[in-house]
C-alpha positions as CSV (number, residue, x, y, z in Angstrom):
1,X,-36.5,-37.3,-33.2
2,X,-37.3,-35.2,-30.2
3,X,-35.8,-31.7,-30.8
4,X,-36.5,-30.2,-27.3
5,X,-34.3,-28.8,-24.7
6,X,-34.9,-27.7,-20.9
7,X,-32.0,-25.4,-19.3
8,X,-32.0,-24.0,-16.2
9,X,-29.5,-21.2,-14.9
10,X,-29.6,-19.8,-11.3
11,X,-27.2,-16.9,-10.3
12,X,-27.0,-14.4,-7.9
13,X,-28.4,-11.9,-10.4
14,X,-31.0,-14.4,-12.6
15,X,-33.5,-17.3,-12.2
16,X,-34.1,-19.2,-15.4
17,X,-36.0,-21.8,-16.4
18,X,-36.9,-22.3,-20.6
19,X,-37.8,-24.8,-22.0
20,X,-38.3,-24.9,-26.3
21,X,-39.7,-27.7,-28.6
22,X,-38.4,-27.0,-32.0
23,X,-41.1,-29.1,-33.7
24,X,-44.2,-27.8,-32.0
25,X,-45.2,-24.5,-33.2
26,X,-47.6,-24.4,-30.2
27,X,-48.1,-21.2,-27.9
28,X,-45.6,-19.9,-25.9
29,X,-45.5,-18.3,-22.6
30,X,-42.8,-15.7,-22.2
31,X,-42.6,-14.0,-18.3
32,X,-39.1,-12.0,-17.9
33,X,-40.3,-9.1,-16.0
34,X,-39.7,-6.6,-19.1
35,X,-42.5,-6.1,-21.1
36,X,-40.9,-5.2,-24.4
37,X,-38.1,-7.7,-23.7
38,X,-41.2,-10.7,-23.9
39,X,-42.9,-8.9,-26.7
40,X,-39.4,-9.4,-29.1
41,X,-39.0,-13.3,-27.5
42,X,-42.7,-13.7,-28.9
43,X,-41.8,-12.7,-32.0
44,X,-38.8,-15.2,-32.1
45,X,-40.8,-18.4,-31.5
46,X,-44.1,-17.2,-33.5
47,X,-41.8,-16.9,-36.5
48,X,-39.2,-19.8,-35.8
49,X,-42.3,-22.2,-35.5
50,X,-41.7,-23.2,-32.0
51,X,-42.9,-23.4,-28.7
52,X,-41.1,-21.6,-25.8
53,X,-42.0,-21.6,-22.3
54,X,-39.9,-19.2,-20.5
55,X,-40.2,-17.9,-16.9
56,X,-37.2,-15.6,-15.7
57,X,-36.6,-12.9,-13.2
58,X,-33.6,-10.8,-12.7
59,X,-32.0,-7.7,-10.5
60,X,-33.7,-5.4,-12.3
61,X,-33.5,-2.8,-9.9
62,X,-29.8,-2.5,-11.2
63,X,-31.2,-2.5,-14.8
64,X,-32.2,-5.6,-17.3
65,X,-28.3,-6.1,-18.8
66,X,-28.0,-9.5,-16.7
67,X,-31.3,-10.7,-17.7
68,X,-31.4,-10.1,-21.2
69,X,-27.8,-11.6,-21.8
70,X,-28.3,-14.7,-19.5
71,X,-31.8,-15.6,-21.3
72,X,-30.0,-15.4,-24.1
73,X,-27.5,-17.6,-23.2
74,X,-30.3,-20.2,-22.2
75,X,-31.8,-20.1,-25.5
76,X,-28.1,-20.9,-27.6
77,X,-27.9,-23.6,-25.2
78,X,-31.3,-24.7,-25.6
79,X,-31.2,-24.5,-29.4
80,X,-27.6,-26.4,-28.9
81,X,-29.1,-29.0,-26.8
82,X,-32.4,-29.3,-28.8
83,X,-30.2,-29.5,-32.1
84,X,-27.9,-32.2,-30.9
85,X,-25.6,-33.5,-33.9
86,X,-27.7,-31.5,-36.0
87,X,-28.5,-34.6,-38.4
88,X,-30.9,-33.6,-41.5
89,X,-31.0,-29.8,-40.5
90,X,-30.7,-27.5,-43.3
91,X,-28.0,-25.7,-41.2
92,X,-28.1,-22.1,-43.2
93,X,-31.1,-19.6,-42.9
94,X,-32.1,-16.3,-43.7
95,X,-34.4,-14.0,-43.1
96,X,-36.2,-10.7,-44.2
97,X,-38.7,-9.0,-42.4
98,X,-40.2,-6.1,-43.2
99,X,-42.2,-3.8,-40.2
100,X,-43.8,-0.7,-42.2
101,X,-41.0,1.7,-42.7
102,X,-37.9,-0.8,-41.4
103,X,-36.4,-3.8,-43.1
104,X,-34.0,-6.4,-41.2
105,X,-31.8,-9.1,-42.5
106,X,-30.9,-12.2,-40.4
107,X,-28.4,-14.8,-41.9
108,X,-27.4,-18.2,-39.8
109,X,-25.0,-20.6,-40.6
110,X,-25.3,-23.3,-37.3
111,X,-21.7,-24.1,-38.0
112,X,-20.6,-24.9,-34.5
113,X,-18.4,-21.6,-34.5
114,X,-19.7,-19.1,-32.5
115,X,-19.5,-15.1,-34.3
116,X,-21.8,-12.2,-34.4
117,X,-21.6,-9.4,-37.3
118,X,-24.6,-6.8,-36.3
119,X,-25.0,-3.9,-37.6
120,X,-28.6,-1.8,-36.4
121,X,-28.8,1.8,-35.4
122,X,-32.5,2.5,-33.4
123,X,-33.6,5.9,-33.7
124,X,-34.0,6.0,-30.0
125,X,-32.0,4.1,-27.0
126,X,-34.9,3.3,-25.0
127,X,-38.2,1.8,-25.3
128,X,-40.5,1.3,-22.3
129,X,-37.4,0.8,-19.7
130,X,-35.5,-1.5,-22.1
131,X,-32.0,-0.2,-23.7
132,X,-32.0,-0.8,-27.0
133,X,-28.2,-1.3,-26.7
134,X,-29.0,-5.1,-25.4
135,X,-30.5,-6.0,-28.6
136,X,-27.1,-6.4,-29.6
137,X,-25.9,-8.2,-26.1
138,X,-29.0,-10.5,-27.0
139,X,-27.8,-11.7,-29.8
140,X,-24.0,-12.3,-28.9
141,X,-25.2,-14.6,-26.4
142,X,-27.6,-16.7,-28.6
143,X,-24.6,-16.4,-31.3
144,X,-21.9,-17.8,-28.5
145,X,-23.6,-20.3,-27.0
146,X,-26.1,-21.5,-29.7
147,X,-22.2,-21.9,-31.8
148,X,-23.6,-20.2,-34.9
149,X,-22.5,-17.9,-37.5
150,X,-24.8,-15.4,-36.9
151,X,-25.1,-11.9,-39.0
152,X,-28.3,-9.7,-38.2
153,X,-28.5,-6.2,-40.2
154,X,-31.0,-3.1,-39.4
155,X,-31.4,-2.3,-43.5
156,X,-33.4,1.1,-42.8
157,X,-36.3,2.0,-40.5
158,X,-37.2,5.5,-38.4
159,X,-39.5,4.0,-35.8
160,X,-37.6,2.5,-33.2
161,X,-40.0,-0.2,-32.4
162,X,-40.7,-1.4,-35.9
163,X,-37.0,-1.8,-36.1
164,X,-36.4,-3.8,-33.1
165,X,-39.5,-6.0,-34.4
166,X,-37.9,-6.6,-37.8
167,X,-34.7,-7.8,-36.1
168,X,-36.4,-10.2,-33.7
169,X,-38.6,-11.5,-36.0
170,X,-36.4,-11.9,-38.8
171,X,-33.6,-13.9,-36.7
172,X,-37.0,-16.2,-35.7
173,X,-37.4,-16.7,-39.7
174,X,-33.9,-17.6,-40.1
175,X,-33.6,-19.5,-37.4
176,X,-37.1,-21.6,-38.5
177,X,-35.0,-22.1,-41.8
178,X,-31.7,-23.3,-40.3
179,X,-33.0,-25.9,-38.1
180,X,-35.8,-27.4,-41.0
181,X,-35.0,-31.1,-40.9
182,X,-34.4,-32.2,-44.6
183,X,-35.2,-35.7,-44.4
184,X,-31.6,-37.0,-44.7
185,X,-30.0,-38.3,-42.2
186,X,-26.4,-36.5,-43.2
187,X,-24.6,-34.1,-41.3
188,X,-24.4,-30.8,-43.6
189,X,-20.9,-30.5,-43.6
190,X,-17.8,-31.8,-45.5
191,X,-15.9,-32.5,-42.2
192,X,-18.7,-34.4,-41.3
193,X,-19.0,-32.9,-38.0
194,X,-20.9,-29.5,-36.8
């Protein structure tokens, strides 16, 4: 089975080309033009054991909103392409990640219906140009177009960047969970479709 995916989105306000193999836990390269915004992608394919190659640039002389939302909408895509009828997958994940003083929580259900429960308040809004705020945006696009249940929780922290870190790379934990191929060849569902 060959679990990758290559999307492309051009807009007026983004350029976007990622491509991920789920299987290959190779290096990534991660170029969006925000520095903190590539740190947090790293995170996500370090700890969901797969490679990303991801060049993207954006009008960020407005600010990075259009960006951040539309690579996330290239990675649920990607993930739905790479996924496909999600045969043998383990479908649920979680994950815990504690950062020094934070802990997150990142639950997945790849159910095919798309929601997003988040719950995180940073101790500051910005970090190095990026609004913390689009964490959240982030994630609501991965959850609507990747068509998972998706719940991610900020449990505690005081240092902003040690929470954002927890989140990222505990969704990248759940997410290396959910999409583990169990050897079967079933569909993980009752209805028999995802």
């Amino acid at each position: 089975m060959n679990r990758t995916a290559h999307i492309v989105r051009k807009t007026t306000e983004t350029d976007i080309d990622l491509q991920i193999w789920l299987d290959d836990p190779g290096p990534s390269e991660i170029a969006t033009g925000v520095g903190f915004f590539d740190h947090m992608l790293t995170h996500i394919a370090k700890h969901g054991a797969m490679r990303m190659v991801l060049r993207a640039s954006g009008d960020l002389h407005i600010d990075e909103h259009h960006l951040v939302e539309d690579v996330g909408i290239c990675i649920g895509k990607a993930l739905t392409e790479a996924l496909g009828a999600k045969r043998g997958i383990e479908r649920f994940g979680a994950g815990f990640v504690a950062m020094d003083e934070a802990l997150a929580r990142t639950v997945i259900d790849l159910s095919g219906r798309p929601y997003l429960v988040f719950h995180a308040g940073f101790s500051r809004e910005v970090i190095n140009g990026f609004a913390l705020e689009m964490v959240k945006e982030f994630f609501q696009a991965i959850a609507s177009e990747g068509k998972m249940n998706l719940h991610v929780a900020l449990l505690y922290g005081d240092n902003a960047h040690h929470q954002a870190e927890a989140i990222f790379k505990s969704f990248g934990r759940a997410l290396r969970q959910a999409v583990r191929l169990t050897g079967g060849n079933d569909i993980p569902s009752t209805k028999g479709a995802l």
